[in-house]
C-alpha positions in Angstrom: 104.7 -22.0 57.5 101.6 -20.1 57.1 98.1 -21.5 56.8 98.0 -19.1 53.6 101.2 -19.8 52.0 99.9 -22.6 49.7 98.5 -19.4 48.2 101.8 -18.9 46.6 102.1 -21.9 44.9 100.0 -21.1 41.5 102.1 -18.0 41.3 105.1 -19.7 41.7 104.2 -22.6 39.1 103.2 -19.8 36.8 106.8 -18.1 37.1 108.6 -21.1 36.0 106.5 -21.4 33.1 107.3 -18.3 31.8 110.7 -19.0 32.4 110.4 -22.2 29.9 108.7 -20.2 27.6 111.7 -17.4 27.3 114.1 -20.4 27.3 112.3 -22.2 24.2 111.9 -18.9 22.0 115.5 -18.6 23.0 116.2 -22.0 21.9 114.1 -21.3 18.9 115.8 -18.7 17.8 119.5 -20.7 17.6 117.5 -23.2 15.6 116.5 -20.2 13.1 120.0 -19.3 12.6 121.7 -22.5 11.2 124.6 -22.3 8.4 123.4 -22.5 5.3 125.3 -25.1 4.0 123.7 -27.6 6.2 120.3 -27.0 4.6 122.0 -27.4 1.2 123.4 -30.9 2.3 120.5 -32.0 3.4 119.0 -30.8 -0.3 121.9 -32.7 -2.2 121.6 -35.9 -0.4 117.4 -35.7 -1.2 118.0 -35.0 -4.8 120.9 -37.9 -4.8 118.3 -40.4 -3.2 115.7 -39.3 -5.5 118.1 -40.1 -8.5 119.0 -43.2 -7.3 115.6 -44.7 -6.4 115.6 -46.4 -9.6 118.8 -47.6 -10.4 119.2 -48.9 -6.5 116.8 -48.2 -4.1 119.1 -50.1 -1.3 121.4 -46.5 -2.0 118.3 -44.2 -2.4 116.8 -45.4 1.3 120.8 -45.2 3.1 120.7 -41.4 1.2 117.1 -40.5 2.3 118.8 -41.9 6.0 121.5 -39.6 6.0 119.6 -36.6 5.2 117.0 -37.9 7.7 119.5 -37.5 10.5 120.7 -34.4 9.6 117.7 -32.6 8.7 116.3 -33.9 12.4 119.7 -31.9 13.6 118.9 -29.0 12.6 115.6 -28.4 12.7 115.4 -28.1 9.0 111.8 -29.7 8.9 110.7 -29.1 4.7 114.3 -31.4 4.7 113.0 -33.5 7.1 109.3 -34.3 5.2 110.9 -34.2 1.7 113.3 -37.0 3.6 110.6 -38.7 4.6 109.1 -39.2 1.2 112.6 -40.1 -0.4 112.7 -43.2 2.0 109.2 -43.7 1.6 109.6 -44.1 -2.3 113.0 -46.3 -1.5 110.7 -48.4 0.3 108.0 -48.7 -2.2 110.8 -50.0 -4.7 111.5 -52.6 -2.5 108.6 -53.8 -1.9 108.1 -52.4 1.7 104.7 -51.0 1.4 103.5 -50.9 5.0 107.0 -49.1 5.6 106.3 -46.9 2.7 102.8 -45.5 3.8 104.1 -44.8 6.8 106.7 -42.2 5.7 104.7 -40.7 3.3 102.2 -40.4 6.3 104.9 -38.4 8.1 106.0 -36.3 5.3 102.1 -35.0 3.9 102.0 -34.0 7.7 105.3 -32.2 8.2 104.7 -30.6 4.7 101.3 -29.6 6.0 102.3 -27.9 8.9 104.6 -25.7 6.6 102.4 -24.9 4.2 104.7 -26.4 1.4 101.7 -27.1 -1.3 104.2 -28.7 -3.6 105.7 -31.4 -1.1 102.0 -31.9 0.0 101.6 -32.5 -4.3 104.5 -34.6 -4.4 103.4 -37.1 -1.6 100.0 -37.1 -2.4 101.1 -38.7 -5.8 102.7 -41.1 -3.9 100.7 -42.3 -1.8 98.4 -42.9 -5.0 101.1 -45.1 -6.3 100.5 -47.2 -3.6 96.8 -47.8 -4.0 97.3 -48.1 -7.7 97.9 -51.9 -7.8 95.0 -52.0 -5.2 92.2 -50.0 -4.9 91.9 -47.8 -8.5 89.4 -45.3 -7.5 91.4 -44.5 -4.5 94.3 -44.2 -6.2 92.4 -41.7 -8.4 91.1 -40.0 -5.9 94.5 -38.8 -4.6 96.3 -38.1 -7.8 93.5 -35.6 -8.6 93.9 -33.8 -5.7 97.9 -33.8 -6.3 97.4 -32.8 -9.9 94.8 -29.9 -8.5 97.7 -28.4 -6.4 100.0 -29.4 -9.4 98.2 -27.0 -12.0 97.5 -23.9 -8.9 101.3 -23.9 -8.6 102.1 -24.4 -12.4 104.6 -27.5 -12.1 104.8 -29.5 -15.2 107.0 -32.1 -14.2 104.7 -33.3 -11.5 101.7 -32.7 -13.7 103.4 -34.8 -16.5 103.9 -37.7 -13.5 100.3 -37.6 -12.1 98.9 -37.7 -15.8 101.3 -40.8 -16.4 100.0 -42.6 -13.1 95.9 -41.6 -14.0 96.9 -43.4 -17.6 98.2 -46.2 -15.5 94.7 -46.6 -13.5 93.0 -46.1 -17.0 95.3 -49.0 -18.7 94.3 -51.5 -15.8 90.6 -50.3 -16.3 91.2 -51.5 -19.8 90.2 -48.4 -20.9 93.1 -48.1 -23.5 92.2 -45.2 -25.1 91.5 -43.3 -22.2 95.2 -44.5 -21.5 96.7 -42.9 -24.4 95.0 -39.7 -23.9 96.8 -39.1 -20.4 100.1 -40.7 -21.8 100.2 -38.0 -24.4 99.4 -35.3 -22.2 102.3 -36.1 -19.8 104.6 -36.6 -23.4 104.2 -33.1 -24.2 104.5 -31.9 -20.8 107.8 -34.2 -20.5 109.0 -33.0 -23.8 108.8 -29.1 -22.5 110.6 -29.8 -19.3 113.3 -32.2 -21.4 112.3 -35.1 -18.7 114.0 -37.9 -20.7 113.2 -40.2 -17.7 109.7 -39.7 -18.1 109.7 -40.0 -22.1 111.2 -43.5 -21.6 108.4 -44.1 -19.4 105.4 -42.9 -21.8 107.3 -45.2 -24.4 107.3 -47.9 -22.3 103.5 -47.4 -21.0 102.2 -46.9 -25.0 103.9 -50.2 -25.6 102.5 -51.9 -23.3 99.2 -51.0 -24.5 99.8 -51.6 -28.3 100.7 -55.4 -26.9 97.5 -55.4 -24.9 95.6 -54.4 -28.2 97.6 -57.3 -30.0 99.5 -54.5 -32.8 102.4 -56.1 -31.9 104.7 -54.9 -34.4 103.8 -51.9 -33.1 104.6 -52.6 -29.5 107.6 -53.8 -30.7 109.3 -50.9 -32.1 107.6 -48.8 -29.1 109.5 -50.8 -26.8 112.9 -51.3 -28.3 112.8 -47.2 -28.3 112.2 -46.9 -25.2 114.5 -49.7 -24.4 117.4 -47.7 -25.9 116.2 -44.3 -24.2 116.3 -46.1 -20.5 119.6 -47.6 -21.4 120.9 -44.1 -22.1 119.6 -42.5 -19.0 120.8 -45.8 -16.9 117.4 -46.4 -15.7 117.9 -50.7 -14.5 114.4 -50.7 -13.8 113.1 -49.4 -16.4 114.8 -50.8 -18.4 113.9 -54.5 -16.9 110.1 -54.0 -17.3 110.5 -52.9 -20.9 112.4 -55.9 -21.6 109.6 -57.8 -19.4 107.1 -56.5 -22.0 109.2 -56.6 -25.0 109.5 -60.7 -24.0 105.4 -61.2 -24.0 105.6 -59.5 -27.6 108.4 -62.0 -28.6 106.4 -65.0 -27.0 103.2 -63.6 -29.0 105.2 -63.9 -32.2 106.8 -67.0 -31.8 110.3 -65.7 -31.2 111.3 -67.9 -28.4 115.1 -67.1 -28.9 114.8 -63.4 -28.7 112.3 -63.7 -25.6 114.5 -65.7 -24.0 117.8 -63.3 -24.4 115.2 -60.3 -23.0 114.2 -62.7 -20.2 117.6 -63.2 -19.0 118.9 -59.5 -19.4 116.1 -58.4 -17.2 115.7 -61.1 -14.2 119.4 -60.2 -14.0 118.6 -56.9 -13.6 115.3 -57.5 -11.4 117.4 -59.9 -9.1 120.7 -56.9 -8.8 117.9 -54.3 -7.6 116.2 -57.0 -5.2 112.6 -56.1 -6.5 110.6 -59.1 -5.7 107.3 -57.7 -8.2 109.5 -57.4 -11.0 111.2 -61.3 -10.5 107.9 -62.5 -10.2 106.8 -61.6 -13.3 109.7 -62.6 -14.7 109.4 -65.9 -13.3 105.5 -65.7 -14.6 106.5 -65.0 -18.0 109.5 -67.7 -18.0 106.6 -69.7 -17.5 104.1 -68.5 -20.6 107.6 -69.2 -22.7 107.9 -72.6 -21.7 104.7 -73.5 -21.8 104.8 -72.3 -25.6 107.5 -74.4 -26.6 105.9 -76.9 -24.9 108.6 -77.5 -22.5 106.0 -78.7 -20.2 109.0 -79.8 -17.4 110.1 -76.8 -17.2 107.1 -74.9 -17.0 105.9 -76.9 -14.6 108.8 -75.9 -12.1 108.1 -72.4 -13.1 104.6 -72.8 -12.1 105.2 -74.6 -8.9 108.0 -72.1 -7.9 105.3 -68.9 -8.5 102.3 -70.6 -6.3 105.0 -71.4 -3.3 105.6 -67.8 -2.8 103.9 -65.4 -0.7 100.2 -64.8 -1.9 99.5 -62.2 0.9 99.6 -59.2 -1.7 96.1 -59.4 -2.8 94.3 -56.1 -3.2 91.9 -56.4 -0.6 94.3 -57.1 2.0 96.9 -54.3 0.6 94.3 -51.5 0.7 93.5 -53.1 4.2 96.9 -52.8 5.8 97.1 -49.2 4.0 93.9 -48.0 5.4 95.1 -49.3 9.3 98.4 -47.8 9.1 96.4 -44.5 8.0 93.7 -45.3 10.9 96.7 -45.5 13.4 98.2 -42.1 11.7 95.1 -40.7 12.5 94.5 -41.5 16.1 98.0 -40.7 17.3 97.5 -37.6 15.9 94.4 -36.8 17.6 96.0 -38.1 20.9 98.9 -35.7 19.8 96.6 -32.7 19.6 94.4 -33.7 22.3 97.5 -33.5 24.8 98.6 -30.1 23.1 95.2 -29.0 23.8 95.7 -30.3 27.4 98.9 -28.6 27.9 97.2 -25.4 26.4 94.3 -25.5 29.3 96.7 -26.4 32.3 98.9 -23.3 30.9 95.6 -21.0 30.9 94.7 -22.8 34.2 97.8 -22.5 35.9 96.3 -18.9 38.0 94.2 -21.2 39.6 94.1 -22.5 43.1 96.0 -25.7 43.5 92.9 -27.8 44.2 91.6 -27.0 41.0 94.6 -27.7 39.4 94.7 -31.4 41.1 91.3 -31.4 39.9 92.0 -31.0 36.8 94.8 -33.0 36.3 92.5 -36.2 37.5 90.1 -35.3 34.7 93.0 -35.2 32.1 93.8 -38.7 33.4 90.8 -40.3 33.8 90.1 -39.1 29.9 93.4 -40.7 29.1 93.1 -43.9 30.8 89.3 -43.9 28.4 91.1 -43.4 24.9 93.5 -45.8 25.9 90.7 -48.4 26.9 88.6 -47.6 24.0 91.6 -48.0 21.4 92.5 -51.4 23.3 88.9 -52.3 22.4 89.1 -50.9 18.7 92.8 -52.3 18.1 91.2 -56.1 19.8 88.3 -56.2 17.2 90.8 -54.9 14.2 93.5 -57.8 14.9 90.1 -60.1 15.1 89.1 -59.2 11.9 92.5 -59.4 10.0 92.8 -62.8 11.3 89.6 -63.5 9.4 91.2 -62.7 6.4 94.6 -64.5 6.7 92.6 -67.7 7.8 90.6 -67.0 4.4 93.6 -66.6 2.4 95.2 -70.0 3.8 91.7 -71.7 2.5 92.7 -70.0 -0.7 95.9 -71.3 -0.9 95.1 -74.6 0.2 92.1 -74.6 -2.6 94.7 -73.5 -5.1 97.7 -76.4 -4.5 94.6 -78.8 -4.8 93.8 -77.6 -8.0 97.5 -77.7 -9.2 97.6 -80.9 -8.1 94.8 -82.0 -10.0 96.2 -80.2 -12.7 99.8 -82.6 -12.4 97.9 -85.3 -12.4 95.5 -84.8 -15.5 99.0 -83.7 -17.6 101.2 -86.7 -16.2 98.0 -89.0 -17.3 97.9 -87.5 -20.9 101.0 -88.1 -21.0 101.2 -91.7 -19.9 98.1 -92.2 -22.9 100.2 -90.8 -25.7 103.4 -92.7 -24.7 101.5 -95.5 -25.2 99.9 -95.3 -28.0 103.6 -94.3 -29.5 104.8 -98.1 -28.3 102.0 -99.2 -30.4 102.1 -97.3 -33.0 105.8 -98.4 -33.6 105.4 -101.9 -32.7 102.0 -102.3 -35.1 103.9 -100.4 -37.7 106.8 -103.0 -37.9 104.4 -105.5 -37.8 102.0 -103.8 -40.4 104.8 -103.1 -42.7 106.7 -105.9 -42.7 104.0 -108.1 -45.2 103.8 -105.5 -48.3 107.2 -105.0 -47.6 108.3 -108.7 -48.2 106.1 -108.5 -51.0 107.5 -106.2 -53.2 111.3 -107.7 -52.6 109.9 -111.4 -53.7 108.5 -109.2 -57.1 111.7 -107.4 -57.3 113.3 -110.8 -56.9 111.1 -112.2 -59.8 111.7 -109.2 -62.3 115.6 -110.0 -62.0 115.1 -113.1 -62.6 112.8 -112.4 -65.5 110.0 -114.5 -64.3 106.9 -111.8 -63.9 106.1 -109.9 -66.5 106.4 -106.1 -66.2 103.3 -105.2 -66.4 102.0 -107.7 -63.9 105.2 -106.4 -61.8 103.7 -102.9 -61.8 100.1 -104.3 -61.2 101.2 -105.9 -57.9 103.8 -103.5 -56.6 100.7 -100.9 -56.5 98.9 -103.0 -55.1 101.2 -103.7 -52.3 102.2 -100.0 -52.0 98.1 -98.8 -51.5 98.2 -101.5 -48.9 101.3 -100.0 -47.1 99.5 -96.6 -47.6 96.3 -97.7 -46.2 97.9 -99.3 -43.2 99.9 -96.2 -42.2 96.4 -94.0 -42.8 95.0 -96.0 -40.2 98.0 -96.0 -37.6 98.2 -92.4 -38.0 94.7 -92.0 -37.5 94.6 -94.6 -34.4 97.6 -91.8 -32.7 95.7 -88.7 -33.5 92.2 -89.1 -32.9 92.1 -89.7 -28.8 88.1 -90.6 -29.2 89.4 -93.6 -31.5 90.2 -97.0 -30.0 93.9 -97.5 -29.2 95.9 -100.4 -31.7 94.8 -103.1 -29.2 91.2 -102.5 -29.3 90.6 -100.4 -26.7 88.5 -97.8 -26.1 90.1 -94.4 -24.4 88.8 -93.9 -21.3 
């Protein structure tokens, strides 16, 4: 071989590379030209999963799956992010939030790169949904950039479901009025696209707020409208927090029976759709009922059943996993266009000599090799600092069951107390009683004999009945008062 035929080797390297490139537009191009009716499947199983995500988000997430896969098949990628967000919303319904973030992630980027401003909208109202039980002003901060793309591209639906959420954020704020305001805009808005979904849902949200301000005869007729509305558009889950709601009205007004019909209809309801939220509250609220009839057995089960279940959903730590997930988004991204940015300068490069080339390609490394070491350093101190928290939380917890437990105690010692002074007060009254008693049957045995005269009769049998009076006063007033001394003599400690 020839001392100068190494010289050939850039050129050669620099021919196959065009040769990949005529291949991938070529490959491109069969992409480009798929049958219609595949994109239209895709569409249909999207809007299907979207309809479901209510009713049964288990079906919604298998739907969103489905057109996933075949989206991913053909290259159909507005299919593929709008996908994305379908399974992400699934997820959210269950419960799944970390899983949830991450497709929403993955669809605000694919949407992105196609400059689809109302999928960008759509997840970016998602994605505030999640920080809504968490961190309000975050969750404010996204649905106003979704509503800001909403109102450029003139879409009232999505503007009537941002305004609905923003009323949410106002409602936990306390800020009721505020509420109101943003749950009438979205009405109208709701009302002009004939969204009966999202009436049920204004419905639902105003009566929620009329039992927050304690006009609970308002609330009530509120909720049983919109209890009717979900139950005509077969929206379960809906219809399970309205009848969660419509239950803390009846509780307020001492309907026990009709909270406890709505209580049943909707944990059956909560436990068919597997939302763990919702049966929690349930179980919360099956609680506050007991505890108003004074059922204090069966409240107490209630309570112990709420505290043994996972307390890991505070609002720090949720807007702390969210944040991470995001923080990891972020840096694969950047090691995504870092490498296309590599591949970009070896291709621009590739003229070269071959020792510059091998040059290069050691730099590229050795930048590698620091990113990776620098995120095993970042990732080390991140794990550190979550373990912080979850050994905080466990103090929580453990500061918590003590407190219940003091709690048991204090009860099951009232308790004892008043069972007590019941004994006495039954034994004392027998005893109390039983003299006046006596008394007036000896009288009543002199009057039919003729032997007292009736006035004198009448005389004593008063007499005797003030005494009976007076001694049941002061039984009933030993029973009552807890600062008094017991029948024995004692005094309470």
């Amino acid at each position: 071989m020839s001392r100068y035929s190494w010289l050939f080797i850039p050129l050669l390297l620099l021919h196959l590379i065009y040769i990949n490139k005529s291949q991938i537009q070529s490959f491109e191009k069969k992409i480009l030209i798929k049958p219609l009716q595949d994109s239209n499947s895709v569409i249909k199983l999207n809007k299907e999963g979207y309809e479901s995500r209510l009713n049964d988000p288990q079906q919604s997430l298998l739907l969103a799956e489905q057109a996933l896969k075949m989206a991913k098949s053909i290259s159909y990628t507005n299919g593929e992010a709008e996908a994305y967000r379908i399974r992400g919303i699934a997820k959210y319904y269950l419960s799944q939030t970390e899983a949830a973030v991450a497709d929403y992630l993955l669809a605000l980027e694919l949407f992105k790169n196609k400059h689809n401003r109302l999928g960008e909208a759509k997840v970016l109202n998602n994605i505030g949904n999640l920080y809504l039980g968490a961190d309000y002003d975050k969750a404010l901060e996204y649905f106003t950039s979704s509503l800001k793309i909403a109102e450029q591209l003139n879409e009232p639906d999505l503007m009537a479901n941002i305004f609905l959420n923003i009323g949410n954020i106002f409602v936990r704020k306390k800020k009721y009025s505020q509420a109101l305001g943003f749950y009438g805009k979205g009405e109208k808005l709701y009302q002009k696209t004939g969204n009966k979904i999202g009436l049920t849902h204004c419905l639902q949200n105003k009566g929620k707020i009329y039992y927050e301000l304690n006009q609970l005869k308002l609330a009530k007729q509120v909720l049983i409208k919109a209890l009717i509305s979900a139950k005509s558009n077969g929206s379960n889950v809906a219809g399970a927090s309205i009848l969660l709601t419509l239950s803390s009205v009846y509780i307020a007004q001492k309907e026990f029976k009709k909270a406890e019909i709505s209580l049943k209809e909707g944990m059956k309801i909560a436990e068919l759709v597997n939302d763990t939220k919702l049966i929690y509250d349930y179980q919360y609220t099956n609680y506050e009922l007991e505890l108003q009839r004074k059922n204090y057995k069966s409240a107490l089960n209630y309570l112990q059943i709420l505290y043994k279940q996972d307390s890991l959903n505070h609002a720090d730590s949720e807007s702390s996993r969210i944040s991470l997930l995001q923080e990891q988004f972020k840096q694969r991204e950047l090691k995504r266009e870092n490498e296309l940015i590599t591949l970009r300068q070896k291709q621009n490069r590739i003229i070269l000599i071959s020792t510059l080339i091998v040059t290069f390609m050691s730099i590229i490394v050795i930048v590698v090799l620091a990113m990776n070491v620098r995120r095993k350093i970042k990732t080390n101190l991140r794990l550190q600092v979550l373990n912080q928290e979850i050994m905080k939380q466990k103090d929580d917890l453990n500061r918590i069951n003590l407190h219940l437990e003091e709690l048991i105690d204090e009860r099951t010692k009232d308790l004892r107390i008043k069972n007590k002074k019941l004994s006495e007060y039954s034994a004392h009254l027998s005893h109390e009683i039983r003299g006046p008693v006596a008394s007036i049957k000896g009288l009543m045995i002199l009057e039919s004999e003729n032997m007292i005269e009736h006035h004198d009769l009448i005389a004593k049998l008063s007499i005797c009945i003030e005494l009976m009076d007076e001694k049941i006063h002061r039984l009933n007033e030993s029973l009552n008062d807890p600062d008094m001394p017991d029948l024995s003599g004692h005094q309470p400690a």
